[in-house]
VOKOLTOR-873011 format. One line per 8 residues: number of its first residue (from 1); their letters; for each residue x, y, z of N, C-alpha, C. Coordinates in steps of 0.2 Angstrom, whole numbers, plus 2048, in hexadecimal, padded with zeros to 3 digits. Example, Ala and Ser with C-alpha at 12.3 -4.5 7.8 and 13.67 -1.06 7.14 Angstrom:
2
1	AS	842:7E4:827:83E:7EA:827:842:7F0:827 ~ 840:7F5:823:844:7FB:824:840:800:827
END
This chain:
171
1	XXXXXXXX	41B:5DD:CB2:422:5E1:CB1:422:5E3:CAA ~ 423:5EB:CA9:424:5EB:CA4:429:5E9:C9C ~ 427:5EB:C98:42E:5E8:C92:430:5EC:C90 ~ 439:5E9:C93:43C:5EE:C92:43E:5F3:C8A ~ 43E:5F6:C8A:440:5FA:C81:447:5F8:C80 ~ 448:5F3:C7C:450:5F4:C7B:452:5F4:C71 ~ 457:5F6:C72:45A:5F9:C6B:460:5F5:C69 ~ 463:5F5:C64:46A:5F1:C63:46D:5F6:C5D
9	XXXXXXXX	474:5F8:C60:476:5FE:C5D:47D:5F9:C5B ~ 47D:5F9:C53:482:5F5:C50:486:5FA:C4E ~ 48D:5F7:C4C:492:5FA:C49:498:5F7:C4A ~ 49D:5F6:C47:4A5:5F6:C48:4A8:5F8:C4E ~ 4A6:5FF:C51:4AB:603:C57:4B1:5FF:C57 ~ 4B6:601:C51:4BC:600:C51:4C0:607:C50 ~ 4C1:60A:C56:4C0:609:C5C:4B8:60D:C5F ~ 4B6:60B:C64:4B3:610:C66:4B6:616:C67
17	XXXXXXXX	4AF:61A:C63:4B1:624:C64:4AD:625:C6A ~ 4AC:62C:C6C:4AB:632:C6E:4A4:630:C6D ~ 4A2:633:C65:49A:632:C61:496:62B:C64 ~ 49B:625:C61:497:61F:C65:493:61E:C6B ~ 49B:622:C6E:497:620:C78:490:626:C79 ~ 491:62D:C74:48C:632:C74:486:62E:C74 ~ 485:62B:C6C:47F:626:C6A:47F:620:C6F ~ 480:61E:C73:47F:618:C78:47C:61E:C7E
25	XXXXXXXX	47F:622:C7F:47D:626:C85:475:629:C84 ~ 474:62C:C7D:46F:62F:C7B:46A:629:C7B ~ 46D:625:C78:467:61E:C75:463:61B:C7C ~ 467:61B:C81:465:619:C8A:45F:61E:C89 ~ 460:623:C89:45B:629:C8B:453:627:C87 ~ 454:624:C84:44D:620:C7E:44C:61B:C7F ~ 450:614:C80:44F:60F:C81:453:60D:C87 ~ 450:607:C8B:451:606:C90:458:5FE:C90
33	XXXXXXXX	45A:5FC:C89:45E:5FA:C8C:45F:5FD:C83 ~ 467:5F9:C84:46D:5FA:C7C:46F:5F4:C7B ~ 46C:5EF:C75:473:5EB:C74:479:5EF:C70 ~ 47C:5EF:C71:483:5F1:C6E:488:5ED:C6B ~ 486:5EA:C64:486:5E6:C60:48D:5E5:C5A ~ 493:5E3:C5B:49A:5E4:C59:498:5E2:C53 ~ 497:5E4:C4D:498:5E1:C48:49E:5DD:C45 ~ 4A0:5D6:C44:4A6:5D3:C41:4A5:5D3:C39
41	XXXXXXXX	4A9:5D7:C37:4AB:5D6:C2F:4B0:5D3:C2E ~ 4AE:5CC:C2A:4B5:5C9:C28:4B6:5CB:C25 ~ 4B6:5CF:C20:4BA:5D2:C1A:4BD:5D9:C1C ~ 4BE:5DA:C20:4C1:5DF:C24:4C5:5DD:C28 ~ 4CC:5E0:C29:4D2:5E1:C2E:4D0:5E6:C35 ~ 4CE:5E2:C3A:4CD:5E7:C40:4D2:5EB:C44 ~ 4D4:5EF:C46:4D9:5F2:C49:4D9:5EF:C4E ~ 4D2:5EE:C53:4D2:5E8:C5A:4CF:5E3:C59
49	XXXXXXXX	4CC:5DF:C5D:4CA:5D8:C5D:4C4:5DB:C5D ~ 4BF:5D6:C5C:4B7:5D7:C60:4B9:5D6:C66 ~ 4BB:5D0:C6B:4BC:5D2:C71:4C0:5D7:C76 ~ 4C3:5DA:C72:4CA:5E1:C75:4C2:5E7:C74 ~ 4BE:5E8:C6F:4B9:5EE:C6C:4B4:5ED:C71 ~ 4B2:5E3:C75:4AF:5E3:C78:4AE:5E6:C7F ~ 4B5:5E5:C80:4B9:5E6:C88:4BA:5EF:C89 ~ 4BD:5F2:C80:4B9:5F8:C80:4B3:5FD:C81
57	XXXXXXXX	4B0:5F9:C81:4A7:5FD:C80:4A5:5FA:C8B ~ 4A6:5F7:C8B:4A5:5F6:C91:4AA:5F8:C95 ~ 4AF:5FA:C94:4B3:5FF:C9A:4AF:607:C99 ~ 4AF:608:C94:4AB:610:C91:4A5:611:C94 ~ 4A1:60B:C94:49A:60D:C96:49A:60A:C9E ~ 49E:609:C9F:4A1:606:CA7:49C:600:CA9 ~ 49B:5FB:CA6:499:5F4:CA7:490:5F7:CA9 ~ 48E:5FC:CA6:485:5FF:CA7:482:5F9:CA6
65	XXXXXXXX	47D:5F4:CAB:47B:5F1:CA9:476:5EF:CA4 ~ 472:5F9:CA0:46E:5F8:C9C:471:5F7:C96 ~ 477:5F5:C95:47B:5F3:C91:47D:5EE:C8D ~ 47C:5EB:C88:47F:5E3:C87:484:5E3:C82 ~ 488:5E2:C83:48F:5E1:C7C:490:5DB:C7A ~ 48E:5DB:C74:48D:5D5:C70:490:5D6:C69 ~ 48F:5D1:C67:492:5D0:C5E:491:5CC:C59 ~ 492:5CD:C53:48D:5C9:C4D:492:5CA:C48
73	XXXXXXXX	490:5C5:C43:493:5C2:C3E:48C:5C2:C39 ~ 48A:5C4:C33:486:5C6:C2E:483:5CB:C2E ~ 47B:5C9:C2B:476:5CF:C2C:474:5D0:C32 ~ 474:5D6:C32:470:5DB:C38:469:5D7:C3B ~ 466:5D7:C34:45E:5D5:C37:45F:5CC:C38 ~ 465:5C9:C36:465:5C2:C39:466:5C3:C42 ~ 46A:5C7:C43:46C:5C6:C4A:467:5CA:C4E ~ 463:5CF:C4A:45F:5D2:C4D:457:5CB:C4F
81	XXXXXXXX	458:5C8:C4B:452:5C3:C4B:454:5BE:C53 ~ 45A:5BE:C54:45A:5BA:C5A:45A:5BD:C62 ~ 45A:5C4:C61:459:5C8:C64:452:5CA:C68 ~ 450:5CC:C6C:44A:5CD:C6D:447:5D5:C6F ~ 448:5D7:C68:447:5DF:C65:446:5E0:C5D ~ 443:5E3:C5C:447:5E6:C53:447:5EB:C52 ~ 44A:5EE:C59:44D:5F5:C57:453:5F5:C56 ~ 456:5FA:C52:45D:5FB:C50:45E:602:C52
89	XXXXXXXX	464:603:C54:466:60D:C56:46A:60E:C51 ~ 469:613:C4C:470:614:C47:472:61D:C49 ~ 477:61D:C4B:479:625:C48:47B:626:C42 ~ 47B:62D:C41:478:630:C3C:47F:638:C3E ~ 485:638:C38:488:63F:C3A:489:643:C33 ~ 486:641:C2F:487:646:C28:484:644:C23 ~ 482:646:C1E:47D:645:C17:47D:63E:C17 ~ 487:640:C15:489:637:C12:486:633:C16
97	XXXXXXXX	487:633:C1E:483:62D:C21:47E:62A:C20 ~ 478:630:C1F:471:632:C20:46F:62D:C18 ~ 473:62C:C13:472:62B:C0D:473:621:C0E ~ 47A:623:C12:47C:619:C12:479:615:C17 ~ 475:61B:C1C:473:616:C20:46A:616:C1E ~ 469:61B:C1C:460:61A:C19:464:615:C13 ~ 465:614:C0E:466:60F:C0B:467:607:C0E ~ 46D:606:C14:46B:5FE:C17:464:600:C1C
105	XXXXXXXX	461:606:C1F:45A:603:C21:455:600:C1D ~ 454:604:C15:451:601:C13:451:5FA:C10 ~ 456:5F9:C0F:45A:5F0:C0B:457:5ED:C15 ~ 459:5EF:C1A:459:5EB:C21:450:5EB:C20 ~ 44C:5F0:C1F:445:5EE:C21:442:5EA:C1A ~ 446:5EA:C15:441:5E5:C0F:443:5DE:C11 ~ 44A:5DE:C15:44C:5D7:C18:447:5D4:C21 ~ 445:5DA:C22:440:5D7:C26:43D:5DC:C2A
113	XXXXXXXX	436:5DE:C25:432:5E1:C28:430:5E6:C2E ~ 431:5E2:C31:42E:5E4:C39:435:5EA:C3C ~ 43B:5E8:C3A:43F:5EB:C3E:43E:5F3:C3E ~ 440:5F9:C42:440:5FE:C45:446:602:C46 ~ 449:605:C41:450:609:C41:44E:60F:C43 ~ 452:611:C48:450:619:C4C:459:619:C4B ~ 457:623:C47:45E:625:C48:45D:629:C4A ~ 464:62C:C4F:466:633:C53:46C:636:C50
121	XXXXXXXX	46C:63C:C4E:473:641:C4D:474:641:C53 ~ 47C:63F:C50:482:640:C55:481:648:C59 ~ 484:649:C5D:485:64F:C5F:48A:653:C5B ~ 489:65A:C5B:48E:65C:C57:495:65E:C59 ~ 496:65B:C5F:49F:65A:C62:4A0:656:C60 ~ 49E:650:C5C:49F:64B:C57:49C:649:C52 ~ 49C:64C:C4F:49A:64C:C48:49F:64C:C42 ~ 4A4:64D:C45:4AC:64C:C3F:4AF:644:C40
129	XXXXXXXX	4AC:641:C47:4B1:63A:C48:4AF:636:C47 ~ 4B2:62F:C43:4B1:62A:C42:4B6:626:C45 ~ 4B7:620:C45:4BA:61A:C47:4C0:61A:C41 ~ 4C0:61B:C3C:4C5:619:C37:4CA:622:C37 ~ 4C6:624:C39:4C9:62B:C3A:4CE:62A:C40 ~ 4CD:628:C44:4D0:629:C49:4D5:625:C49 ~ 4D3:61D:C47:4D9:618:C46:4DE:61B:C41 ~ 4DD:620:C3E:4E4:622:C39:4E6:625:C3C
137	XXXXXXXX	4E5:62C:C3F:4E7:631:C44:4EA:62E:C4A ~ 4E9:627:C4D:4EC:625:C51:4F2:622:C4E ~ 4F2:61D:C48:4F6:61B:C45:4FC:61F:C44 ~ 4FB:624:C41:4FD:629:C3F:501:62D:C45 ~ 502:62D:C4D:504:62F:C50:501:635:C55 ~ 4FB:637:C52:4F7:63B:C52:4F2:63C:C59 ~ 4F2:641:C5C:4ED:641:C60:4E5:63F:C63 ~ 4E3:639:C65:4DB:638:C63:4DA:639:C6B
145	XXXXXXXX	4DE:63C:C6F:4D8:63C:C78:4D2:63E:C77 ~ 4CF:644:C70:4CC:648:C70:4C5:646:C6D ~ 4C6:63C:C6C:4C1:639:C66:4BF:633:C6A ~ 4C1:631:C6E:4C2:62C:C72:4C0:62A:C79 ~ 4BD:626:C7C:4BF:627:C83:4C4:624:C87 ~ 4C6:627:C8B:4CD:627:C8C:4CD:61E:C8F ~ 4C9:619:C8E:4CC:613:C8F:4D0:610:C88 ~ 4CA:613:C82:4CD:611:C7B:4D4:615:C7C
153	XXXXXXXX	4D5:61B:C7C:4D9:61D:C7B:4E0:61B:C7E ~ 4DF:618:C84:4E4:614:C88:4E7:60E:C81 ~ 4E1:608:C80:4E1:603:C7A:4E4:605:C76 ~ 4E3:60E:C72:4E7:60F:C6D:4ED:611:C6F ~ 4EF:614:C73:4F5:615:C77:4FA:60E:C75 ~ 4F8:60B:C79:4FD:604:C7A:4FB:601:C72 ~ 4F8:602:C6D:4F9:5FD:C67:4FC:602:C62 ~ 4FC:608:C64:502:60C:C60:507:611:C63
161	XXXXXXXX	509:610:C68:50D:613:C6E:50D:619:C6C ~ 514:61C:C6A:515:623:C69:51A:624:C61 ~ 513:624:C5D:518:626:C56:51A:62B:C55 ~ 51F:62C:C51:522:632:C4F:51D:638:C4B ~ 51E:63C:C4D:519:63E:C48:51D:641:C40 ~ 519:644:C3D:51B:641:C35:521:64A:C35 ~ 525:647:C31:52B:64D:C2F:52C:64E:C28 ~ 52A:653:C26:52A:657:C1F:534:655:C1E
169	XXX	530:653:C15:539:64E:C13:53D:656:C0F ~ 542:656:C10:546:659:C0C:548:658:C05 ~ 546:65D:C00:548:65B:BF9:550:65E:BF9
END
């Protein structure tokens, strides 16, 4: 039998975007399976739980068997070592990214050698969305069906119903 190609595509997706589920979609197309790997930052305030982000990335990608939803706590290459891969999927949507994330590949590969970071550019219908973008814009009252897929956006829906939107004050 042969061995399957699998990849672990880390990140926050708080919440999941549009771009995310693109690179999960595109990344199947090269590797045969995905871990899809929830990074927990303590030192961060999450808008959802890892478990609420996890229940979102598996409604999104509709329970795809090539798919595994999981989560970690530290470095990358620790959780990567219990894994049985050392490939990582990173996207990649503009200079800045190309700069912070060639910088933690290089620190992730003097942390341990062997591993294998393959990035893909976002598509350019996503290239302007992040996760913190959206979480303002939704906060904010703001339309995000056009960022999201529509399970997230149900989540964001019901955790910030219908704000008002913003009213220019009178001097």
């Amino acid at each position: 039998m042969p061995t399957l190609r699998t990849a672990i595509y880390p990140g926050s997706f708080d919440p999941l975007t549009l771009g995310h589920l693109n690179l999960i979609e595109r990344g199947l197309k090269t590797f045969d399976r995905l871990i899809v790997a929830i990074v927990s930052n303590p030192n961060k305030t999450p808008l959802f739980s890892v478990e609420e982000r996890a229940q979102m990335i598996r409604e999104a990608t509709r329970n795809d068997d090539r798919i595994e939803v999981d989560s970690f706590e530290g470095l990358l290459v620790d959780y990567v070592s219990t894994t049985n891969t050392n490939v990582v999927l990173r996207g990649l949507r503009a200079v800045q990214d190309f700069e912070y994330e060639f910088e933690m590949a290089m620190m992730n590969r003097r942390l341990m050698p062997k591993l294998e970071i393959v990035f893909l550019m976002t598509d350019d219908a996503f290239f302007y969305i992040s996760s913190s973008m959206v979480r303002e814009v939704a906060k904010l009252g703001g339309d995000v069906k056009g960022f999201v897929p529509p399970q997230v956006y149900r989540h964001l829906q019901a955790r910030f119903g219908n704000k008002k939107k913003a009213k220019a004050k009178k001097k």
